[in-house]
Residue frames relative to the residue before (quaternion, step in Angstrom):
aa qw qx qy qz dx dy dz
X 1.0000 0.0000 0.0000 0.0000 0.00 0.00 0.00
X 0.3092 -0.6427 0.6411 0.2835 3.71 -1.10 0.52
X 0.4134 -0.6301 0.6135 0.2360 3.29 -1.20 1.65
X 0.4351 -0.5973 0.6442 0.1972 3.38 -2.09 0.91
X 0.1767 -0.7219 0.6602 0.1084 3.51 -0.35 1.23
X 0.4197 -0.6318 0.5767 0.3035 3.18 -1.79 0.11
X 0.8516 -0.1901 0.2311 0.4304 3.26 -1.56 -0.44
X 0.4417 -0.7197 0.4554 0.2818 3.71 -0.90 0.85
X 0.6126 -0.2067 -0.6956 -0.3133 1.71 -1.87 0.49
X 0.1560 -0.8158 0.5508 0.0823 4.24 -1.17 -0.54
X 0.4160 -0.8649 0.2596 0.1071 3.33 -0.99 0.70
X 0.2280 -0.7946 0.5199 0.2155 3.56 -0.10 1.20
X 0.3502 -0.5913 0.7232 0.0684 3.17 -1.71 0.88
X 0.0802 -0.7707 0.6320 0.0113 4.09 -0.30 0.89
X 0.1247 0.8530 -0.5056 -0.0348 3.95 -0.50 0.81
X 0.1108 -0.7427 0.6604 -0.0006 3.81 0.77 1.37
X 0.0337 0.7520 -0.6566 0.0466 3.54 -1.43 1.25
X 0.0588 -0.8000 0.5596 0.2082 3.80 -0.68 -0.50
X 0.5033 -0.7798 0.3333 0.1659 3.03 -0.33 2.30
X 0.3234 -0.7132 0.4943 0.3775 3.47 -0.56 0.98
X 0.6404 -0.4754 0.4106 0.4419 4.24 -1.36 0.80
X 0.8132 0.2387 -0.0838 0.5242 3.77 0.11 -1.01
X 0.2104 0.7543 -0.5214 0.3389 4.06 1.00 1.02
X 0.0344 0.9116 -0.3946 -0.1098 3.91 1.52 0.65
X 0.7397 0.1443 -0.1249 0.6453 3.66 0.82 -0.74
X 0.2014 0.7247 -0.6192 0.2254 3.35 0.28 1.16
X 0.7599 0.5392 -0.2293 0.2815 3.70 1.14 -0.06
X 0.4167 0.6563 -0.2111 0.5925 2.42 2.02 -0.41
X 0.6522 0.4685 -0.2341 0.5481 3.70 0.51 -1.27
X 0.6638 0.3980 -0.3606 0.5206 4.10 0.21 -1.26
X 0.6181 0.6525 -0.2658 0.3487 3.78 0.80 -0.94
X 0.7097 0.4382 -0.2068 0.5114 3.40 1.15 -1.25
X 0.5325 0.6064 -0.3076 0.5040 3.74 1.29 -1.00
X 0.6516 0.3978 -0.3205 0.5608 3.67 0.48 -1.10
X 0.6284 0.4230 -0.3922 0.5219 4.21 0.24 -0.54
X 0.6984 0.4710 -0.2844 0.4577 4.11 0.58 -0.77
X 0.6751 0.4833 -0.2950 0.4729 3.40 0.55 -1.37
X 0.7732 0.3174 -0.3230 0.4440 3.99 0.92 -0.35
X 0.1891 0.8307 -0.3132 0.4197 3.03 1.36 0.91
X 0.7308 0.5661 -0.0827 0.3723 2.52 0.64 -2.68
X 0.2583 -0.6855 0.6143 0.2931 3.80 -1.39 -0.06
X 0.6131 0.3309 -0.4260 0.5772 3.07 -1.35 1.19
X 0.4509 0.7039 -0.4510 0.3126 4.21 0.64 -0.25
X 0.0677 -0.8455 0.5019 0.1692 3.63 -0.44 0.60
X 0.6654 -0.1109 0.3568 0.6463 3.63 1.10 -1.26
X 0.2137 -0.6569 0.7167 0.0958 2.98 -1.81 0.23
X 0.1183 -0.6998 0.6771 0.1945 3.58 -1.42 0.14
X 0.0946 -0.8914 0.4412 -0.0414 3.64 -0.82 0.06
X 0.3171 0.8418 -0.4049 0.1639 3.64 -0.44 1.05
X 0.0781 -0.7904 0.6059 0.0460 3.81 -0.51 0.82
X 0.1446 -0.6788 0.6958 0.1850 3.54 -1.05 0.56
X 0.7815 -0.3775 0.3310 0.3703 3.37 -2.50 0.75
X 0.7748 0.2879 -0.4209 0.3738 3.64 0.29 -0.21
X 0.5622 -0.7036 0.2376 0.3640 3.85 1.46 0.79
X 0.2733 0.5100 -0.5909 0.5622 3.86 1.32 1.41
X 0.2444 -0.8036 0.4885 -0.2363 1.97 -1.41 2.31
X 0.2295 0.8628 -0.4418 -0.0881 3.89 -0.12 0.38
X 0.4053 -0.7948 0.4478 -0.0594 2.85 -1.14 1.59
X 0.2310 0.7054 -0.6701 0.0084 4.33 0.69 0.25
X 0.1621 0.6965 -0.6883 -0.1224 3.46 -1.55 0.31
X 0.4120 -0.7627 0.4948 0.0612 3.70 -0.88 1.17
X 0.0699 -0.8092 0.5604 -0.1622 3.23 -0.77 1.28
X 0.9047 -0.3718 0.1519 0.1425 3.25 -0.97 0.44
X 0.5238 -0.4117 0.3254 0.6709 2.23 0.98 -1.75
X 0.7562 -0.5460 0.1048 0.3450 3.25 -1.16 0.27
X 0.3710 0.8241 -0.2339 0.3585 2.99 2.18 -0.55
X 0.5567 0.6977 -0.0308 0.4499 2.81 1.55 -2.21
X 0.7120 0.3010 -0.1332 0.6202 3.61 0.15 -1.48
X 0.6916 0.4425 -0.4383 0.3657 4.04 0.31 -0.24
X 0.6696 0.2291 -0.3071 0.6363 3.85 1.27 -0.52
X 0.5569 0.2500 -0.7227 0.3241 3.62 -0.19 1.03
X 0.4656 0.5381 -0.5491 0.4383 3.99 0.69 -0.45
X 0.6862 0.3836 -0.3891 0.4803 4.27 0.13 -1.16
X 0.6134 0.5452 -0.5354 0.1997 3.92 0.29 -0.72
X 0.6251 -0.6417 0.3124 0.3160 3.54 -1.22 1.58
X 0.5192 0.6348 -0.2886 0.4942 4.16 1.37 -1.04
X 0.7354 0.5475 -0.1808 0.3560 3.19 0.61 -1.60
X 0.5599 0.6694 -0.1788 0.4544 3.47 1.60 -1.40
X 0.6643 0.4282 -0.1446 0.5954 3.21 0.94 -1.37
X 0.6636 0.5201 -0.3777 0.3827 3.52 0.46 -0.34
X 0.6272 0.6082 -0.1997 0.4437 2.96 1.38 -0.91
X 0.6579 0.5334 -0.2359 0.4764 3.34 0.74 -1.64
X 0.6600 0.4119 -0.3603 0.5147 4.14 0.97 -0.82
X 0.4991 0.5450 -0.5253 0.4218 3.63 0.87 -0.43
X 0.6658 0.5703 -0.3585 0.3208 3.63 0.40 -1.17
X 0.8416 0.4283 -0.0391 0.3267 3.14 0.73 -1.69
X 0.7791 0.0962 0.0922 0.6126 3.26 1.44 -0.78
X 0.5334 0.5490 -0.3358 0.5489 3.64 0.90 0.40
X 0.8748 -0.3592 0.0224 0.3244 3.57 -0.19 -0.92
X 0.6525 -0.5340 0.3645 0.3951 3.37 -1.00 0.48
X 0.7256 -0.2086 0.0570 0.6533 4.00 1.16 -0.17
X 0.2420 -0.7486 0.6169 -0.0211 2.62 -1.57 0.49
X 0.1333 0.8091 -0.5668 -0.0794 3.86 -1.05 0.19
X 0.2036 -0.7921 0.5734 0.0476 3.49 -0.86 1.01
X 0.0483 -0.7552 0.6533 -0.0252 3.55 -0.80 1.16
X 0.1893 -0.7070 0.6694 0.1272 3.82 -1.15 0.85
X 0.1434 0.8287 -0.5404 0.0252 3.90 -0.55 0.52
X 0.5644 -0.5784 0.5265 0.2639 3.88 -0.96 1.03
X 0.1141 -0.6327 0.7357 0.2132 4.02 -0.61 0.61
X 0.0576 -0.7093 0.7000 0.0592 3.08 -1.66 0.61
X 0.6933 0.1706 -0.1886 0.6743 3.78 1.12 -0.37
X 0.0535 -0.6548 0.7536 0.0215 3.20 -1.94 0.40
X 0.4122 0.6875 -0.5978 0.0014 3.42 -1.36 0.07
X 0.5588 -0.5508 0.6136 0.0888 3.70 -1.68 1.43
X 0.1070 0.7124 -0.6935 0.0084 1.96 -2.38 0.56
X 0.5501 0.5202 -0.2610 0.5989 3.41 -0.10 0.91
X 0.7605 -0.3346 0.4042 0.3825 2.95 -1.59 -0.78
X 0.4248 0.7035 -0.4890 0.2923 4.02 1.10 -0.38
């Protein structure tokens, strides 16, 4: 689904990863984050996709930067991270970026 953002401006979080082949309960973990992270204040949406060869993209929108800085500090999240490192994927790249334009189409 394309998340409904709100009025500008707000901050996208961009997480491009490459699933590691033998990442066994890696769904379960991404699964719980996505239940926390809408939790969080300041959370707008998420978007989300992995293709067959296990390249992942991840944008989730947030408030502000404040916002996206205490879900990165949250203590679940931390750990979530730290298994990403070790046993999740094979790389990884995190980009933080200020929307300033937006515009739809469709049903969104």
């Amino acid at each position: 689904m394309i998340a409904r953002t709100p009025d500008l401006p707000y901050v996208a979080v961009i997480f491009t990863n490459l699933l590691r082949a033998d990442a066994l309960d890696y769904e379960v973990v991404a699964e719980r984050m996505l239940t926390l992270a809408r939790l969080q204040p300041g959370f707008l949406g998420v978007e989300s996709v992995r293709d067959e060869r296990g390249l992942g993209l991840t944008v989730s929108y947030w408030k502000d930067e404040a916002a996206a800085l205490a879900w990165k500090a949250v203590a679940e999240h931390r750990e979530a991270q730290r298994l990403g490192r070790e046993r999740f994927y094979a790389t990884y790249a995190l980009r933080v970026a200020r929307v300033e334009r937006q515009a739809f189409f469709g049903g969104v």
